[in-house]
PABAFI-699481 format. One line per 4 residues: number of its first residue (from 1); their letters; for each residue x, y, z negated of C-alpha. Coordinates in Angstrom, 2 decimals. Layout:
N
NUM) a) X,Y,Z; ... .
//
This chain:
286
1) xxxx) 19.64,11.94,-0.82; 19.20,8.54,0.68; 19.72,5.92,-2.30; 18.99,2.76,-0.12 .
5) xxxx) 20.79,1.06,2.41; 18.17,1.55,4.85; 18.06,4.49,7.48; 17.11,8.05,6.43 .
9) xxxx) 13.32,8.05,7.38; 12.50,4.80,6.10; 14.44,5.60,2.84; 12.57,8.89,2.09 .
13) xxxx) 9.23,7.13,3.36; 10.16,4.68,0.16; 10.11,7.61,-2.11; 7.16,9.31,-0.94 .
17) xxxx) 5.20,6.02,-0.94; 6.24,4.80,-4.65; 5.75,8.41,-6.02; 1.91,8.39,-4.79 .
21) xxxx) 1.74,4.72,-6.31; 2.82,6.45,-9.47; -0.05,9.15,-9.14; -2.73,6.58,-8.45 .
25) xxxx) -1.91,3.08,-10.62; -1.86,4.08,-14.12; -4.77,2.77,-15.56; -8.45,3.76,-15.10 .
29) xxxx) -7.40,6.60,-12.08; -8.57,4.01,-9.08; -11.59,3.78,-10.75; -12.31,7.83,-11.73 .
33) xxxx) -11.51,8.79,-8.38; -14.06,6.61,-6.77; -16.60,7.90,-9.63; -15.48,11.42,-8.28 .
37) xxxx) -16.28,10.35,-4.29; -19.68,11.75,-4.79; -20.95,14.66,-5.27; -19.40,16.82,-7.86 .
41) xxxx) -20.84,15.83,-11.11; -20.45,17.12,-15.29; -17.95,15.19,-17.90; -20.88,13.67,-19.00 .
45) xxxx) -21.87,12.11,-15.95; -18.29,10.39,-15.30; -18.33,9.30,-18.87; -21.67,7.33,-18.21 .
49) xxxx) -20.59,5.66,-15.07; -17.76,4.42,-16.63; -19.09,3.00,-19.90; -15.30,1.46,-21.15 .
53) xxxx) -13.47,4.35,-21.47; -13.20,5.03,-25.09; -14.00,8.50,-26.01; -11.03,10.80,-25.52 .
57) xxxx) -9.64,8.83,-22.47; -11.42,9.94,-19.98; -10.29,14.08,-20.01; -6.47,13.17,-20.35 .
61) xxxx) -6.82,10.94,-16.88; -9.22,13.99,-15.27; -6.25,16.46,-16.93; -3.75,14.24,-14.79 .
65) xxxx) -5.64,13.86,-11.62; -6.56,17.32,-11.28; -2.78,18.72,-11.66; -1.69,15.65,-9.05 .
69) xxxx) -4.37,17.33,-7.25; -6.60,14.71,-6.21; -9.42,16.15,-8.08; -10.36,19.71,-9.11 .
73) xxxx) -12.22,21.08,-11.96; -15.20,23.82,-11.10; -16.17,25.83,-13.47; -19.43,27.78,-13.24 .
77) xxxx) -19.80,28.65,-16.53; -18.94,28.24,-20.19; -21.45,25.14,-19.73; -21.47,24.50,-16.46 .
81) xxxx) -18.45,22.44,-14.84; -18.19,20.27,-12.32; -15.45,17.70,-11.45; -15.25,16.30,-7.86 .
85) xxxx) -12.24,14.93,-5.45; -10.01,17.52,-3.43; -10.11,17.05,0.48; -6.65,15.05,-0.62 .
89) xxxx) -8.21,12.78,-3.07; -11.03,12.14,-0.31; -8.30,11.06,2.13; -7.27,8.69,-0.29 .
93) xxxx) -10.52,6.67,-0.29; -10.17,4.76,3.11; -6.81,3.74,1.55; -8.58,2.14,-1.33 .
97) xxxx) -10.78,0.17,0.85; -8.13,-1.43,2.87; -5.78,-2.35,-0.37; -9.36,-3.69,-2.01 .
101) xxxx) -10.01,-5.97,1.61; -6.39,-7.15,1.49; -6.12,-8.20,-1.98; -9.93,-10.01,-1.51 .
105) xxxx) -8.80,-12.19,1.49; -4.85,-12.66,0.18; -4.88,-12.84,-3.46; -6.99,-15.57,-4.05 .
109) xxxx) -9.68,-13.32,-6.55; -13.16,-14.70,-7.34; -15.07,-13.08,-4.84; -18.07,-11.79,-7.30 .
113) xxxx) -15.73,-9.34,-8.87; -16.46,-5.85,-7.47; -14.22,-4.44,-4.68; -12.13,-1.97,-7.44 .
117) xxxx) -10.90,-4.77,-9.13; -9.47,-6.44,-5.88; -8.26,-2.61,-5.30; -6.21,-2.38,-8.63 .
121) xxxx) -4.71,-5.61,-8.46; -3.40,-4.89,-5.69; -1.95,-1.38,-6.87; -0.09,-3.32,-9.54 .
125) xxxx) 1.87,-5.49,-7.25; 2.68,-3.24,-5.01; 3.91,-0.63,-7.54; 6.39,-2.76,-9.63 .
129) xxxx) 10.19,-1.77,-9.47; 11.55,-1.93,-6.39; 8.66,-3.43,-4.63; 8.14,-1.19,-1.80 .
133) xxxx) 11.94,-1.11,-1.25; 12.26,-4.94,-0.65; 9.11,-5.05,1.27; 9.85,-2.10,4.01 .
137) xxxx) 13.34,-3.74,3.71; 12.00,-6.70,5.05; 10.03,-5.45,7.66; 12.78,-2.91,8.88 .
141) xxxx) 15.03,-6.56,9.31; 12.41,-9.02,9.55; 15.10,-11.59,7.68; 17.92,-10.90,5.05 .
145) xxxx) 19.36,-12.74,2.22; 19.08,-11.71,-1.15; 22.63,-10.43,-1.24; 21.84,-8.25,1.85 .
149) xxxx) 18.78,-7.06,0.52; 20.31,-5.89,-2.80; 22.84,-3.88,-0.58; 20.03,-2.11,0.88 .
153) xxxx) 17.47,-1.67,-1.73; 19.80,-1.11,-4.62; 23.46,-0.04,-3.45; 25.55,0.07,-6.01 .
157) xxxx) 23.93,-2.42,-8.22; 25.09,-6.33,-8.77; 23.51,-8.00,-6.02; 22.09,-10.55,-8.24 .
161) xxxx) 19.45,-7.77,-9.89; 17.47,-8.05,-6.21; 16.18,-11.53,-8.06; 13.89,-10.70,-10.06 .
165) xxxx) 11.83,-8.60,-8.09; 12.24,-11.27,-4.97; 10.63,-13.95,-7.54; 7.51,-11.43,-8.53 .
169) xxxx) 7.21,-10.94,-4.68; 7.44,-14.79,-4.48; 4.56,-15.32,-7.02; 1.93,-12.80,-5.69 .
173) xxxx) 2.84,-14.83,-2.31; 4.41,-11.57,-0.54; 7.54,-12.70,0.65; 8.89,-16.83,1.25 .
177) xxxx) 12.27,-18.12,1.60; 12.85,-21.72,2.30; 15.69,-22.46,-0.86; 18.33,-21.38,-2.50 .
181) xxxx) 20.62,-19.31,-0.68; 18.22,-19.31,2.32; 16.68,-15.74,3.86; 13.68,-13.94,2.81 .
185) xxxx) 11.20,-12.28,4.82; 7.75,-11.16,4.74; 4.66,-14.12,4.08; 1.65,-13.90,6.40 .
189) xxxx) 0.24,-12.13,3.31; 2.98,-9.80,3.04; 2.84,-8.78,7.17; -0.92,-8.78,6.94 .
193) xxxx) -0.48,-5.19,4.40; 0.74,-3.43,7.23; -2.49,-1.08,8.41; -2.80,-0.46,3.82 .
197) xxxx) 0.83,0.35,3.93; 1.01,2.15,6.91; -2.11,4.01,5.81; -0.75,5.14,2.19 .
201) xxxx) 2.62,6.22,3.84; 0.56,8.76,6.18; -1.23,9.79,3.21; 1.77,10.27,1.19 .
205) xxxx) 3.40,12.18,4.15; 0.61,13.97,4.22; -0.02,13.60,7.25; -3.68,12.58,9.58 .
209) xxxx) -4.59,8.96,8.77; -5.04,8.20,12.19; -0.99,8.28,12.93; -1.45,5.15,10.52 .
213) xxxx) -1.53,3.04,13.60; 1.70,4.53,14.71; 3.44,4.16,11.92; 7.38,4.12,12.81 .
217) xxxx) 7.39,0.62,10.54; 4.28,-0.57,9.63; 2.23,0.86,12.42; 4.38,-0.80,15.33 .
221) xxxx) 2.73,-4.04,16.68; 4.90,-7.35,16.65; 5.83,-8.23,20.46; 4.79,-11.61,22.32 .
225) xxxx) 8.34,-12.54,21.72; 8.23,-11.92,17.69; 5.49,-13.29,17.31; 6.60,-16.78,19.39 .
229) xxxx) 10.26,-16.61,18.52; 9.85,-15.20,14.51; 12.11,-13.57,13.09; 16.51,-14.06,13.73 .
233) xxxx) 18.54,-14.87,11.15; 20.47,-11.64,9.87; 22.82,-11.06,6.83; 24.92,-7.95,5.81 .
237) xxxx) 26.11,-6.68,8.86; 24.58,-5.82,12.61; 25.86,-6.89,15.69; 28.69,-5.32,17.17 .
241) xxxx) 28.29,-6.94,20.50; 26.95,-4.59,23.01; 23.28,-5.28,23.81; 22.61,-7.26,27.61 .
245) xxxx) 21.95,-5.49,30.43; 18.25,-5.68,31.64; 17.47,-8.10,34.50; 16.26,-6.53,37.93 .
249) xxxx) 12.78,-6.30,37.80; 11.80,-7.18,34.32; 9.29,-5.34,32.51; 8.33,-5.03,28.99 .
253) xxxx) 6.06,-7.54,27.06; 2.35,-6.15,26.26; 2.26,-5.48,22.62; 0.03,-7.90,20.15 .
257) xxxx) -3.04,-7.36,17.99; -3.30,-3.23,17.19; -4.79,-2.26,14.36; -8.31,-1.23,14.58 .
261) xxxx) -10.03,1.45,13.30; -12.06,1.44,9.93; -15.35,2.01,9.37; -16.02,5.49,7.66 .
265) xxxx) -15.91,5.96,4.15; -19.33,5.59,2.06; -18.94,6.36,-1.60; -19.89,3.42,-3.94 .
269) xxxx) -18.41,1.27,-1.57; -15.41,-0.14,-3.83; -17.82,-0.82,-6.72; -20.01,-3.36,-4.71 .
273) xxxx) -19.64,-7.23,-4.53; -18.30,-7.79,-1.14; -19.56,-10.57,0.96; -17.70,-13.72,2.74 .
277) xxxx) -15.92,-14.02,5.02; -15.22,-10.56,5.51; -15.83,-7.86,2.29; -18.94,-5.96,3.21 .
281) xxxx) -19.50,-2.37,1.27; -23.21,-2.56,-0.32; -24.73,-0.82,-2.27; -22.92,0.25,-6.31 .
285) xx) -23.19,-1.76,-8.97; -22.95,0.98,-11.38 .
//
């Protein structure tokens, strides 16, 4: 059932995406599952490679990742078991890297801190309360006001609960309004998630990662006139004016700046210190 104001696809695209950022952002999984992205290995390998997990917290997290199968437990033996990433956690990876190259260039992190911790931090923000919501909210109308965004991102709610999470949004720099009672929409920060977005929705579909780039939201490319004109103003209700007939001859505007596509996956990569301007994968650090 659609619980959002927004239409039905985008609205169960919502759910998808903030029940795989409940899979992947508790605590210490980001980090186990790029352990995992080589070969399989024994418990007592993991445990070495990640040196601050007290004893007893690592087999609870493998418990929970291997029954949101993302990783899988082999065993050959009484004495002999493996743990390693399903092909689904493995599809996850290239997701990783561009949340970890987003939050490096956006978030304002020291850049010696290893590409994981860029990656986590920016798992947190993005799975707070009604974070995805507001933010494929915005994109979907490019402008709204807070009242109109609590109509579409929690109907049935006093409109004035939409503040809190529009301040949190406001202090990780995601979304900008110009004042009280102005609009919201989406910071340069904020548009520049769409190929990470776009990419965990896929996954979350379950669906190829390379219909990323044609994501129905986040994979469509602004137009020469968004991207001159910015967004229109727009509050609680559409347009009932018919749209204006096309001119004789016109044609459609090129589209602007397509995503391009990653490099492929090399395990290690989110442990190493990446490299100005752009984060480079080197070799692990661990």
């Amino acid at each position: 059932m659609n619980t959002t104001g927004l239409p039905d696809a985008d609205a169960t695209d919502i759910v998808r995406v903030t029940e795989a950022l409940q899979m992947i952002t508790p605590r210490w999984h980001a980090r186990i599952l790029l352990t995992l992205s080589q070969p399989p290995q024994r418990y007592t390998d993991i445990a070495i490679r990640l040196p601050h997990l007290q004893s007893g917290q690592l087999h609870p997290r493998l418990r929970a990742l291997c029954d949101a199968g993302l990783a899988e437990r082999t065993e050959h033996s009484s004495r002999h078991v493996l743990y390693g990433l399903t092909d689904r956690g493995q599809q996850l990876l290239p997701v990783f890297q561009m949340l970890g190259a987003w939050a490096h260039q956006h978030l304002g992190n020291p850049s010696r801190l290893p590409l994981i911790d860029h990656v986590e931090d920016a798992l947190a923000r993005l799975s707070r309360r009604q974070t995805p919501a507001i933010l494929w909210a915005l994109r979907f109308r490019r402008e709204a006001t807070a009242r109109a965004l609590a109509h579409l991102v929690i109907p049935g709610n006093h409109w004035a609960s939409v503040y809190t999470p529009l301040r949190r949004l406001a202090d990780d720099g995601l979304v900008v309004t110009a004042g009280t009672g102005c609009p919201y929409r989406l910071s340069p920060a904020g548009e520049a998630l769409a190929p990470a977005l776009a990419a965990l929705s896929v996954w979350a579909a379950g669906r190829p990662m390379t219909e990323a780039v044609s994501h129905r939201l986040w994979g469509r490319p602004r137009s020469l006139t968004e991207a001159t004109t910015g967004p229109q103003p727009w509050t609680s209700h559409r347009s009932r004016l018919p749209a204006p007939p096309a001119r004789p001859g016109s044609s459609m505007l090129p589209a602007a700046g397509r995503h391009t596509p990653h490099a492929a996956w090399r395990h290690h990569d989110l442990f190493s210190h990446p490299s100005a301007p752009v984060p480079q994968m080197a070799g692990a650090t661990r």
